[in-house]
PQR file of N, CA, C, O and H, with PARSE charges and radii, in Angstrom:
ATOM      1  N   UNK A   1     -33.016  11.715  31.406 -0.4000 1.5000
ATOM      2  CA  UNK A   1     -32.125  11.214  30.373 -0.0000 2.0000
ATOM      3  C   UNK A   1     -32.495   9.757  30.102  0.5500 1.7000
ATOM      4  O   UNK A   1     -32.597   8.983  31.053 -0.5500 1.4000
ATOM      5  N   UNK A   2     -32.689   9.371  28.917 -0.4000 1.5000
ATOM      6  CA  UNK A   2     -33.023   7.950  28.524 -0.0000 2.0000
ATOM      7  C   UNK A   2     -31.903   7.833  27.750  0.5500 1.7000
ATOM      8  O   UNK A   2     -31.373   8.640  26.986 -0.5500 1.4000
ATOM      9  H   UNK A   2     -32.606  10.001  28.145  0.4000 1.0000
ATOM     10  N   UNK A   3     -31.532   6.373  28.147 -0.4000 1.5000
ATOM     11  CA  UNK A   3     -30.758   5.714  27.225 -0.0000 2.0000
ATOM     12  C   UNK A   3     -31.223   4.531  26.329  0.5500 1.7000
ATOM     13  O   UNK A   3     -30.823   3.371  26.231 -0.5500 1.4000
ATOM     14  H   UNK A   3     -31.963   5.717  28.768  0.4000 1.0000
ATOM     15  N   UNK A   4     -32.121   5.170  25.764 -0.4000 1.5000
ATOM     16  CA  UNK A   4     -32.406   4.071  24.639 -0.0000 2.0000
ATOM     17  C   UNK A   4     -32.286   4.992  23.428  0.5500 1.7000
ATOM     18  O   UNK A   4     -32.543   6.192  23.335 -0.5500 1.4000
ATOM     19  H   UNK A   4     -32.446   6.113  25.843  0.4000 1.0000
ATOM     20  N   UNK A   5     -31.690   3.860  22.251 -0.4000 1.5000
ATOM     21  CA  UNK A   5     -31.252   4.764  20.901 -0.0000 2.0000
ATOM     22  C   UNK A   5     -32.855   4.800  20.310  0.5500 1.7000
ATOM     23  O   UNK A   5     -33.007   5.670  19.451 -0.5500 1.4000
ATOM     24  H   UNK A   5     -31.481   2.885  22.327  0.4000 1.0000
ATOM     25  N   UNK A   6     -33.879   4.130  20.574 -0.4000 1.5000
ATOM     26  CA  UNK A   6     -35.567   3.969  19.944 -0.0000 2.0000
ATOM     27  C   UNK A   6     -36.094   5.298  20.254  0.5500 1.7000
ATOM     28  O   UNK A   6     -36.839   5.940  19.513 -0.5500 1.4000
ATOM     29  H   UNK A   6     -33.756   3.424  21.272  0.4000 1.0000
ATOM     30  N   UNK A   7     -35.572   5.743  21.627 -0.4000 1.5000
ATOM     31  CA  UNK A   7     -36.548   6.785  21.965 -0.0000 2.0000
ATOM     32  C   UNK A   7     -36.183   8.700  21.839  0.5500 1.7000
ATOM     33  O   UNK A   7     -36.933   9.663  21.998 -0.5500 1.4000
ATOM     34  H   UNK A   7     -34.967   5.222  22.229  0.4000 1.0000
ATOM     35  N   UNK A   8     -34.538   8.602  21.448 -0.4000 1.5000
ATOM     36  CA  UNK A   8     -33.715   9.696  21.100 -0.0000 2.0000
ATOM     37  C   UNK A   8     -34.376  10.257  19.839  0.5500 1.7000
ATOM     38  O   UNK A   8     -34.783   9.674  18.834 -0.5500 1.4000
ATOM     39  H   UNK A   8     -33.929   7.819  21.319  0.4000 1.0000
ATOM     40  N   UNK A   9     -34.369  11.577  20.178 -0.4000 1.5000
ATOM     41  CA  UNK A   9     -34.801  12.383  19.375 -0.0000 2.0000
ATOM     42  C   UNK A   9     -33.984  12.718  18.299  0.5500 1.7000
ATOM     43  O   UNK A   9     -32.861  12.228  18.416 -0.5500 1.4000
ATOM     44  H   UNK A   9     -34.038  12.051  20.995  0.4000 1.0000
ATOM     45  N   UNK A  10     -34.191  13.540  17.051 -0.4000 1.5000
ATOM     46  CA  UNK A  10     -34.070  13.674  15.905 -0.0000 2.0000
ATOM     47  C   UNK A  10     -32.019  13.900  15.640  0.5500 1.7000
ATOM     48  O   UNK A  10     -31.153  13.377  14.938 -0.5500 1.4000
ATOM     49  H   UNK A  10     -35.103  13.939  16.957  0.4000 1.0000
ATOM     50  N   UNK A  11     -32.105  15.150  16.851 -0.4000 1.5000
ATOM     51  CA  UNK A  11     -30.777  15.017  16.725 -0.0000 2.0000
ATOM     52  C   UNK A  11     -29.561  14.204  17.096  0.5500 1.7000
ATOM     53  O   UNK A  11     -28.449  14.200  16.568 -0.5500 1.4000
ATOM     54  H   UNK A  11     -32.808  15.575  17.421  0.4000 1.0000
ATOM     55  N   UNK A  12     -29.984  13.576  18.036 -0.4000 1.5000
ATOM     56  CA  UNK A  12     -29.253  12.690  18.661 -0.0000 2.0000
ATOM     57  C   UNK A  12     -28.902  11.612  17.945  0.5500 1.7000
ATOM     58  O   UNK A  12     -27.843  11.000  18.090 -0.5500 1.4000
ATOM     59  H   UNK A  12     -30.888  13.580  18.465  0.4000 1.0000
ATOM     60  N   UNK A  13     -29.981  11.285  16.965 -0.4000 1.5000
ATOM     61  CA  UNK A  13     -29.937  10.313  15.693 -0.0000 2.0000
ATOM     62  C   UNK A  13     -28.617  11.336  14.411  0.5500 1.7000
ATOM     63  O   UNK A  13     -27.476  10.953  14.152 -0.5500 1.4000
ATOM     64  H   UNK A  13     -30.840  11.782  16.847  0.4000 1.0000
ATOM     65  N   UNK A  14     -29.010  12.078  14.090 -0.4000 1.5000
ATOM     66  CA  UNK A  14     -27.957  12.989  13.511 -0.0000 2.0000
ATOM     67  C   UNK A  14     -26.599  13.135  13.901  0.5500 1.7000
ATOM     68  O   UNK A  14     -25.740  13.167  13.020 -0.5500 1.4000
ATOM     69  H   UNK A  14     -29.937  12.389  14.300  0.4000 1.0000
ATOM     70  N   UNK A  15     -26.137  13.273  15.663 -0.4000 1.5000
ATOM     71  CA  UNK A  15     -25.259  13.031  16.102 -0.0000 2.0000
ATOM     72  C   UNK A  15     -24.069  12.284  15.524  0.5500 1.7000
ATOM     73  O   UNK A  15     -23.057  12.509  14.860 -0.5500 1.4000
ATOM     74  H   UNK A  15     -26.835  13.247  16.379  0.4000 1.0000
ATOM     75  N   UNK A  16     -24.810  11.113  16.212 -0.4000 1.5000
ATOM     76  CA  UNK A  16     -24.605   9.463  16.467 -0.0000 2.0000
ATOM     77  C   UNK A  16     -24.198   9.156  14.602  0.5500 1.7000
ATOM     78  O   UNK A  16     -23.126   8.645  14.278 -0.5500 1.4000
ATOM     79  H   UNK A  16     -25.632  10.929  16.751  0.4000 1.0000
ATOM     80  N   UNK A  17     -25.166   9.537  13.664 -0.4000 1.5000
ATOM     81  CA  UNK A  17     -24.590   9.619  11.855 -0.0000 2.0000
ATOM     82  C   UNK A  17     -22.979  10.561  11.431  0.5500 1.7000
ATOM     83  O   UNK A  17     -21.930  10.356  10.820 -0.5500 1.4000
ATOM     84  H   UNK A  17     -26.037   9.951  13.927  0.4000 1.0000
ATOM     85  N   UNK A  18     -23.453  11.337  11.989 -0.4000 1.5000
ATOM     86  CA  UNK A  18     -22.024  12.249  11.738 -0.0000 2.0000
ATOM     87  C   UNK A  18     -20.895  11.724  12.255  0.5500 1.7000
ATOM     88  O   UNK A  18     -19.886  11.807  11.554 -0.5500 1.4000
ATOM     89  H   UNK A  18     -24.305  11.504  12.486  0.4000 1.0000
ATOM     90  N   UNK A  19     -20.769  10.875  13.976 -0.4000 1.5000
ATOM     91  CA  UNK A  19     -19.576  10.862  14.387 -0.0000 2.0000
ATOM     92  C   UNK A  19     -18.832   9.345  13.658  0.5500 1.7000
ATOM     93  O   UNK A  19     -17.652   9.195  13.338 -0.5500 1.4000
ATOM     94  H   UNK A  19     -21.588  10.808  14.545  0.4000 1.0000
ATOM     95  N   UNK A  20     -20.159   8.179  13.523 -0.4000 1.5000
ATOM     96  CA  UNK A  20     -19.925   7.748  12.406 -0.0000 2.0000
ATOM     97  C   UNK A  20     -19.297   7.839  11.259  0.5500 1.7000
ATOM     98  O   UNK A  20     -18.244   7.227  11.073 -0.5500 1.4000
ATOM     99  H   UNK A  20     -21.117   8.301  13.783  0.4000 1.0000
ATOM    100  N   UNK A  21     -19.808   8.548  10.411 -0.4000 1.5000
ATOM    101  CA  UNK A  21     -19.200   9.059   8.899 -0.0000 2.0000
ATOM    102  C   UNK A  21     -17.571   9.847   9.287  0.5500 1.7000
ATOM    103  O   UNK A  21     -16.623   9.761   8.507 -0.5500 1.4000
ATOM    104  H   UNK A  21     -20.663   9.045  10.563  0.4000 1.0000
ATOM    105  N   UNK A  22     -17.506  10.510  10.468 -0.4000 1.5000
ATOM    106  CA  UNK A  22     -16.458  10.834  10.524 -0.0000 2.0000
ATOM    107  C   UNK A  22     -15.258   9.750  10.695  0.5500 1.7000
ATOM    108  O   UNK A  22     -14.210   9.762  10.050 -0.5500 1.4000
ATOM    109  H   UNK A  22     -18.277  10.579  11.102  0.4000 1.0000
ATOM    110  N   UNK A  23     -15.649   8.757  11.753 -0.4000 1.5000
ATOM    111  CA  UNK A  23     -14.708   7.959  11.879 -0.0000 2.0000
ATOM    112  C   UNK A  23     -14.573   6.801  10.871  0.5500 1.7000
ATOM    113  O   UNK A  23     -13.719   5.931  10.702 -0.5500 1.4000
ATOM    114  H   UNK A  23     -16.501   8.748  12.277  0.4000 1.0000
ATOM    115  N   UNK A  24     -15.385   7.021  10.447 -0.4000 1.5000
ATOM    116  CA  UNK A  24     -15.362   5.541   9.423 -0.0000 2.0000
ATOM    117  C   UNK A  24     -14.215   6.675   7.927  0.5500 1.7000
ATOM    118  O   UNK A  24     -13.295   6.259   7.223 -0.5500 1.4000
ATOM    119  H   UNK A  24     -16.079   7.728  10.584  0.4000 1.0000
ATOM    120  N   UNK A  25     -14.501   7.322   7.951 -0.4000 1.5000
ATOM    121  CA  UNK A  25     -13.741   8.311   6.520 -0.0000 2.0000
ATOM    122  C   UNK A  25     -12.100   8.804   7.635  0.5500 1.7000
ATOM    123  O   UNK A  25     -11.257   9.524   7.101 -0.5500 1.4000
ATOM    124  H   UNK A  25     -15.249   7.660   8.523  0.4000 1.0000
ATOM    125  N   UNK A  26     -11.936   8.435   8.737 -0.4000 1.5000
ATOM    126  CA  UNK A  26     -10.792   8.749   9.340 -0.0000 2.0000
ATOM    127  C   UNK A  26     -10.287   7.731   9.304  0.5500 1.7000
ATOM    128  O   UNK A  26      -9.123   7.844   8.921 -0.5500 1.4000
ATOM    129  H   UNK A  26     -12.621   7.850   9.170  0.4000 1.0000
ATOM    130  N   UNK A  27     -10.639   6.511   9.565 -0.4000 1.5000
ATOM    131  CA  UNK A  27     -10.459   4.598   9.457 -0.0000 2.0000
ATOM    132  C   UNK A  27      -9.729   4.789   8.027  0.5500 1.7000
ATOM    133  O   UNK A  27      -8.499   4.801   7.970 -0.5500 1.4000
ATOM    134  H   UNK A  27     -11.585   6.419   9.877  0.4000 1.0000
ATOM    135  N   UNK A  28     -10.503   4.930   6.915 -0.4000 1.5000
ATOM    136  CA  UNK A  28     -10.179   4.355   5.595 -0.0000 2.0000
ATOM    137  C   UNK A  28      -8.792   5.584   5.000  0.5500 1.7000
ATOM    138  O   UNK A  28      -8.043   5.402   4.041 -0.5500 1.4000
ATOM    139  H   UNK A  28     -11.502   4.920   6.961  0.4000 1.0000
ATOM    140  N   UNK A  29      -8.817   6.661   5.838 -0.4000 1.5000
ATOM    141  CA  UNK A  29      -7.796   7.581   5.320 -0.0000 2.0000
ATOM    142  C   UNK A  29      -6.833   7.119   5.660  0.5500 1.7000
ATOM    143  O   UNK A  29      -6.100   6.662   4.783 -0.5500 1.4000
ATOM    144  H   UNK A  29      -9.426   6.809   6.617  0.4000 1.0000
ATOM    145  N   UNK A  30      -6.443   7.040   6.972 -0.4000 1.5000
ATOM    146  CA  UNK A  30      -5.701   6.098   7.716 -0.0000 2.0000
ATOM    147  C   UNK A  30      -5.028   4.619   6.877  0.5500 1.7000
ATOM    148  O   UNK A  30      -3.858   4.251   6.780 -0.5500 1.4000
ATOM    149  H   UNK A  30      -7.038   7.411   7.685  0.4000 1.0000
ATOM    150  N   UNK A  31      -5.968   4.161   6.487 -0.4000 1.5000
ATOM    151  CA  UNK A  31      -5.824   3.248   5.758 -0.0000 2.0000
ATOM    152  C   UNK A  31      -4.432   3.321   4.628  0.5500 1.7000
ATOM    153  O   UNK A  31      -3.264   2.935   4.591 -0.5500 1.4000
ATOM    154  H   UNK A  31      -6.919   4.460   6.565  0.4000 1.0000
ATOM    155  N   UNK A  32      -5.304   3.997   3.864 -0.4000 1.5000
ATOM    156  CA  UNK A  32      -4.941   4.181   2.818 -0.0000 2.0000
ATOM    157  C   UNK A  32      -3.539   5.167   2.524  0.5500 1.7000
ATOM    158  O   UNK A  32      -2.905   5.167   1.469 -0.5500 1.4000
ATOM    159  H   UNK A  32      -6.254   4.310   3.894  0.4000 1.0000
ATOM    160  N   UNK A  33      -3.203   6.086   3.871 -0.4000 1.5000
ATOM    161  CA  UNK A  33      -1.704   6.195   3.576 -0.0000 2.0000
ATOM    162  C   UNK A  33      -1.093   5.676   3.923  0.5500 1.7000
ATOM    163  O   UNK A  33      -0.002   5.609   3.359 -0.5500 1.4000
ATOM    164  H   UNK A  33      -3.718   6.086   4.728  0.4000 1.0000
ATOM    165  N   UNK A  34      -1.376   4.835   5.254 -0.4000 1.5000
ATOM    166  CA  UNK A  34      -0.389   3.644   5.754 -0.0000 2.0000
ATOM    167  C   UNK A  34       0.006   2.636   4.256  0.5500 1.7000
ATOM    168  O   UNK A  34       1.166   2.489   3.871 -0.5500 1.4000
ATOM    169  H   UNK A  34      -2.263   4.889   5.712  0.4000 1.0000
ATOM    170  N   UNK A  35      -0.994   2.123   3.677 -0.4000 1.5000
ATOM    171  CA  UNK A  35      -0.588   1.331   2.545 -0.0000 2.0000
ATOM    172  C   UNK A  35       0.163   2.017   1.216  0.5500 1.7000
ATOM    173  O   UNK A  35       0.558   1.399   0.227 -0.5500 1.4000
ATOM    174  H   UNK A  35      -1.936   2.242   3.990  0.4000 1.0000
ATOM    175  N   UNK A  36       0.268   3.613   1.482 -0.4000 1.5000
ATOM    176  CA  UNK A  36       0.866   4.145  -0.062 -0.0000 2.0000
ATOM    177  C   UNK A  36       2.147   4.152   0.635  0.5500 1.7000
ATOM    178  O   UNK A  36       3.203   4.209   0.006 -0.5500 1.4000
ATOM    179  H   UNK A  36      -0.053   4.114   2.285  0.4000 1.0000
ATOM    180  N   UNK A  37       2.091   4.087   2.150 -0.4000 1.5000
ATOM    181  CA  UNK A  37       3.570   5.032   2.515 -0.0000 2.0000
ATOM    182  C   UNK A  37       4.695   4.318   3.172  0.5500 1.7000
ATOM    183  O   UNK A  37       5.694   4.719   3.769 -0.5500 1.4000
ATOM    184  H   UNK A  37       1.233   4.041   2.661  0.4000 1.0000
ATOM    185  N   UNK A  38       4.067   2.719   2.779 -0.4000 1.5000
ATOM    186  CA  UNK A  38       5.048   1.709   3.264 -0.0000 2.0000
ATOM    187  C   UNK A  38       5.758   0.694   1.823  0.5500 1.7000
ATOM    188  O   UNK A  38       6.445  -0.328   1.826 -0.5500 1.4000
ATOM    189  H   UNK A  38       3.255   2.393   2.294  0.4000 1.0000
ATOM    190  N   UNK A  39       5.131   1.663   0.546 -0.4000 1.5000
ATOM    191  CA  UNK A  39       6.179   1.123  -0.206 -0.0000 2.0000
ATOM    192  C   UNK A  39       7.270   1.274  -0.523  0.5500 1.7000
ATOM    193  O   UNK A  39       7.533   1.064  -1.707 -0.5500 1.4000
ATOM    194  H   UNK A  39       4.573   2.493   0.544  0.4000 1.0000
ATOM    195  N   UNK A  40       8.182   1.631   0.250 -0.4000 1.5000
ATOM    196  CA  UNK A  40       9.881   2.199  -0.275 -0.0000 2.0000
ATOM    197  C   UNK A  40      10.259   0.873  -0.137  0.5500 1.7000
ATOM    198  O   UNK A  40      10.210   0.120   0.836 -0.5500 1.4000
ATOM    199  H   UNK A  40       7.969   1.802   1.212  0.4000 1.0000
ATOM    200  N   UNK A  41      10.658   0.707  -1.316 -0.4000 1.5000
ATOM    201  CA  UNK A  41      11.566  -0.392  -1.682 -0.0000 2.0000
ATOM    202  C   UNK A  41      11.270  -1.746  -1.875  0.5500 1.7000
ATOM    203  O   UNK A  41      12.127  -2.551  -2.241 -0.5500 1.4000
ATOM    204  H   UNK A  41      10.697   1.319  -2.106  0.4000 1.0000
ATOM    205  N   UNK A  42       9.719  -2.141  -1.576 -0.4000 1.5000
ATOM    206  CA  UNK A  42       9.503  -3.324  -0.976 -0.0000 2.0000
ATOM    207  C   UNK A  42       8.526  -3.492  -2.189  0.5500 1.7000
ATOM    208  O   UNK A  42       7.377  -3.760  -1.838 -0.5500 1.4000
ATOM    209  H   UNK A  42       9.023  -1.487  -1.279  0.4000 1.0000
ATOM    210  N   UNK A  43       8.708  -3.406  -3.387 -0.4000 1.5000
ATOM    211  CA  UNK A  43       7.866  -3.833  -4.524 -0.0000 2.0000
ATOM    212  C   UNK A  43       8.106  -4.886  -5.071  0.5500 1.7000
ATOM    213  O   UNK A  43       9.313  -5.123  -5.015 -0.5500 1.4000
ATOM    214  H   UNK A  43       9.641  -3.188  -3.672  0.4000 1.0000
ATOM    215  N   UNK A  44       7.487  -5.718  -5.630 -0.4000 1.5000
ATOM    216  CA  UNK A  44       7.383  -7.405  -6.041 -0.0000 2.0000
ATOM    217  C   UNK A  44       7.428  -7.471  -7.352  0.5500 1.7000
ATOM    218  O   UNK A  44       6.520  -6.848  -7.902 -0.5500 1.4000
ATOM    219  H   UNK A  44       6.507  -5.525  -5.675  0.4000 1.0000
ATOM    220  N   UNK A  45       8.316  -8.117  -8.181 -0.4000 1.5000
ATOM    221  CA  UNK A  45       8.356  -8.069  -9.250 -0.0000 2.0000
ATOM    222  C   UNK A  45       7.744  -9.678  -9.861  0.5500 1.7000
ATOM    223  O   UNK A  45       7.373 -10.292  -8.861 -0.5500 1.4000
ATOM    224  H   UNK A  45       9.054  -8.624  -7.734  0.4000 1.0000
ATOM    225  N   UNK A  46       7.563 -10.373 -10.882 -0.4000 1.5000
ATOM    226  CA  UNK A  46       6.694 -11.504 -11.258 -0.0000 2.0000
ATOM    227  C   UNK A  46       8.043 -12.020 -12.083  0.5500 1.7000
ATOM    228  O   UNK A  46       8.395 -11.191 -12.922 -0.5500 1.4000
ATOM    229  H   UNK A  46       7.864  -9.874 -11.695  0.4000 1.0000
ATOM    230  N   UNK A  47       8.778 -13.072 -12.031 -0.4000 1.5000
ATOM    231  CA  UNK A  47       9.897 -13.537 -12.686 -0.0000 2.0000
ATOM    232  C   UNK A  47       9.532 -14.949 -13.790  0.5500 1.7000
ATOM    233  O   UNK A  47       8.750 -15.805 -13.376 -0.5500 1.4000
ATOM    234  H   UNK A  47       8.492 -13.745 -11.349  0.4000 1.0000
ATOM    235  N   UNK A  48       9.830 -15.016 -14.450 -0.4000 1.5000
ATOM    236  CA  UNK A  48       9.759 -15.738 -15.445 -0.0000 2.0000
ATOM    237  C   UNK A  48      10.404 -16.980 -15.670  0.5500 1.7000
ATOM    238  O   UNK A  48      11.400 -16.942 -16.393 -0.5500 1.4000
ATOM    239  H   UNK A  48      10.465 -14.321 -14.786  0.4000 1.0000
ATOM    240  N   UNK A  49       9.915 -18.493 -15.028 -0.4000 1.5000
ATOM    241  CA  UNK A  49      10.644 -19.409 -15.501 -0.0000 2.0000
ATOM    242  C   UNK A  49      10.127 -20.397 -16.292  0.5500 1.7000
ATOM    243  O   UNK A  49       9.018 -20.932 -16.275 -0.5500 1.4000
ATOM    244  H   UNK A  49       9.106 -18.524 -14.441  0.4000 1.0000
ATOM    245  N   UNK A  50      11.353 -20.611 -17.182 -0.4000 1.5000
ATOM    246  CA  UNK A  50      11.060 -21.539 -18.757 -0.0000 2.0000
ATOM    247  C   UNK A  50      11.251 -22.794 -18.236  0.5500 1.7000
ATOM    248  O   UNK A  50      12.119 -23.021 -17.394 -0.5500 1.4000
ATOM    249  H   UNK A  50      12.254 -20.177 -17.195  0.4000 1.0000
ATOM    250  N   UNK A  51      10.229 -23.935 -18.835 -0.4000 1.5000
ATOM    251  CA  UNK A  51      10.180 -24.806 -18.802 -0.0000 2.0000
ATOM    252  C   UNK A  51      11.665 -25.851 -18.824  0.5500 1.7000
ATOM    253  O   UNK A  51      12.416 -25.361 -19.667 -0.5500 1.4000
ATOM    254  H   UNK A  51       9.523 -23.751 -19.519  0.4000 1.0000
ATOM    255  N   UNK A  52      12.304 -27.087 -18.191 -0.4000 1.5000
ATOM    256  CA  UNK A  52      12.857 -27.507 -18.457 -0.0000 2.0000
ATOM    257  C   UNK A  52      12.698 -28.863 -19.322  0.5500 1.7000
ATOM    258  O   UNK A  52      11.508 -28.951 -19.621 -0.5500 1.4000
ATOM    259  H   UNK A  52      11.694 -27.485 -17.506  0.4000 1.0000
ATOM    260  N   UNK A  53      13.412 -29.930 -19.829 -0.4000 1.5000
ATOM    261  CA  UNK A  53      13.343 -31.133 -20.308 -0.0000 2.0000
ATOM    262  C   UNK A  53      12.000 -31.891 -19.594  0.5500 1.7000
ATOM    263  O   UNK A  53      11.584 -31.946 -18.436 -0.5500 1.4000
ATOM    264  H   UNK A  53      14.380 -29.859 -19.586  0.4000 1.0000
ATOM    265  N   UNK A  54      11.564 -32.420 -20.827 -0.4000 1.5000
ATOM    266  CA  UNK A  54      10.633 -33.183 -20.338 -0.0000 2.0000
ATOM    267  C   UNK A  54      10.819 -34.658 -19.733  0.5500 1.7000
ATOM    268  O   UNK A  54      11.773 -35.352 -20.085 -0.5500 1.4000
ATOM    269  H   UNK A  54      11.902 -32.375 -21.767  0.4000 1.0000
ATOM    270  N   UNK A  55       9.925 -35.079 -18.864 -0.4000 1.5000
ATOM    271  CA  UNK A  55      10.366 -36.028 -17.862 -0.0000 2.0000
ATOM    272  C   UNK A  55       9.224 -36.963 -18.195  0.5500 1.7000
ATOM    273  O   UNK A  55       8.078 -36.626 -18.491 -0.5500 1.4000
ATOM    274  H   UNK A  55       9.150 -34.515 -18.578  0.4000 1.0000
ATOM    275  N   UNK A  56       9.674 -38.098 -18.108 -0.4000 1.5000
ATOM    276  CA  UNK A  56       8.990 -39.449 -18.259 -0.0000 2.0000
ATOM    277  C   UNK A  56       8.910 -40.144 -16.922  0.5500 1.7000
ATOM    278  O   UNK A  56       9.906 -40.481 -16.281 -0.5500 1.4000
ATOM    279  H   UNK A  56      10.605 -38.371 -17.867  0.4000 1.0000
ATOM    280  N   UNK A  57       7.680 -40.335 -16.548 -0.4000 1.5000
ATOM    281  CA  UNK A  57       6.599 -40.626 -14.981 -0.0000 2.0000
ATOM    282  C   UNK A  57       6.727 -42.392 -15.641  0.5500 1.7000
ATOM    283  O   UNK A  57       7.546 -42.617 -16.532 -0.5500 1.4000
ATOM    284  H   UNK A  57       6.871 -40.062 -17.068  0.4000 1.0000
ATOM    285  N   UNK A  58       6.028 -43.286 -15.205 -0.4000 1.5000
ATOM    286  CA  UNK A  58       5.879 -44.695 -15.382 -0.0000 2.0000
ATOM    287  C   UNK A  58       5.352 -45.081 -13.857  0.5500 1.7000
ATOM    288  O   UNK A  58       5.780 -44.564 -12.825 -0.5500 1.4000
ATOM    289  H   UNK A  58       5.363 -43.103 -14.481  0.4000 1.0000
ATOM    290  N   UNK A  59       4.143 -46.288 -13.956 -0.4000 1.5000
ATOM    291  CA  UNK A  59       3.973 -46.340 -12.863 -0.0000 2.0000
ATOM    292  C   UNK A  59       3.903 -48.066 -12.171  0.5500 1.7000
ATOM    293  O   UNK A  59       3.169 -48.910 -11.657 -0.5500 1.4000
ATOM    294  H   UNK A  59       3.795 -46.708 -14.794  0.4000 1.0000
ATOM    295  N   UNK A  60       5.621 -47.687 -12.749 -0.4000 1.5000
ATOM    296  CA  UNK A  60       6.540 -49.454 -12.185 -0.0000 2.0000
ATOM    297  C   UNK A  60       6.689 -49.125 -10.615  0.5500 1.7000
ATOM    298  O   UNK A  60       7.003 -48.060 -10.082 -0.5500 1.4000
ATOM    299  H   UNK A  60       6.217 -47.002 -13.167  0.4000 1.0000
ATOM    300  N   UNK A  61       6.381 -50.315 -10.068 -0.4000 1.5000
ATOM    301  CA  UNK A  61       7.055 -49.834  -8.506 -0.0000 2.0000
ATOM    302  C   UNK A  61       8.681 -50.219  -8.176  0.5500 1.7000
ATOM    303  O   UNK A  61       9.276 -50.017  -7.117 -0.5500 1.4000
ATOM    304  H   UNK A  61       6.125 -51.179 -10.501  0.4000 1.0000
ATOM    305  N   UNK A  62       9.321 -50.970  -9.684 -0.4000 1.5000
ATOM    306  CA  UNK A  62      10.474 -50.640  -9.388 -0.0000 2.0000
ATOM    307  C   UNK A  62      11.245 -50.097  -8.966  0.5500 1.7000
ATOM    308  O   UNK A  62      10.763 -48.968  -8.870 -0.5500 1.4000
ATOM    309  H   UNK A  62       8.839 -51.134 -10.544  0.4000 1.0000
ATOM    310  N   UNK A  63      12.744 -50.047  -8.394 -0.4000 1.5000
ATOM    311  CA  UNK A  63      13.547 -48.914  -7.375 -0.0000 2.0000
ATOM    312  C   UNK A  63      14.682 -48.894  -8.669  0.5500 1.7000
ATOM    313  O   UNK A  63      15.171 -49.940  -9.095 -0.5500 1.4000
ATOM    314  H   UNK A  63      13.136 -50.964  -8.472  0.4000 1.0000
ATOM    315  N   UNK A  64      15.035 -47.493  -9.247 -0.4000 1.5000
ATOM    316  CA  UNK A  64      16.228 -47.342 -10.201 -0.0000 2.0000
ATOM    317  C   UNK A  64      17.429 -47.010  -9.168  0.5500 1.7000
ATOM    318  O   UNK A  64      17.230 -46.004  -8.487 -0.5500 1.4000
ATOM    319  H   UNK A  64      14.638 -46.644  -8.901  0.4000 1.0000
ATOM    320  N   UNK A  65      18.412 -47.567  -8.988 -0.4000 1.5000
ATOM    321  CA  UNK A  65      19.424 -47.244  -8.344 -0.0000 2.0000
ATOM    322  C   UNK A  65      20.718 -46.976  -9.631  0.5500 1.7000
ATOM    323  O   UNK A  65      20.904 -47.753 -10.567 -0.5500 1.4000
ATOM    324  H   UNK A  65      18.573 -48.384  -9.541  0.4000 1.0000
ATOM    325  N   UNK A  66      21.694 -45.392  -9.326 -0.4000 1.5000
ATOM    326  CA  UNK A  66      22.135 -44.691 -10.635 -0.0000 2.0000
ATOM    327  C   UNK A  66      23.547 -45.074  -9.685  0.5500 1.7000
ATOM    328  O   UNK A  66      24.669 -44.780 -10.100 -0.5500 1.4000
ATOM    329  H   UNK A  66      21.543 -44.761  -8.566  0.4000 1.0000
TER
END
């Protein structure tokens, strides 16, 4: 038995691809219902705020006391 991946023969290379592709397509399934199946309720809406009065900056180092 050798354990080097250089010297493994044809199938062993085939193996080693398949269990790959399997887990990597089990990873992203995984994925992807965890993220459809945790939206109840928790959706984000984009809210809209209007500008107020415009403000006048000056660059006195005066102190305004109101």
């Amino acid at each position: 038995m050798n354990h080097s991946i250089y010297s493994a023969d044809r199938s062993t290379h085939v193996k080693i691809v398949v269990v790959a592709l399997v887990a990597g397509i089990a990873v992203a399934g995984l994925g992807m219902t965890a993220r459809s199946g945790s939206d109840e309720g928790l959706t984000q809406t984009a809210r809209v705020i209007k500008a107020g009065k415009p403000v006048v900056v000056t660059s006195s180092n005066a102190s305004l006391v109101r």
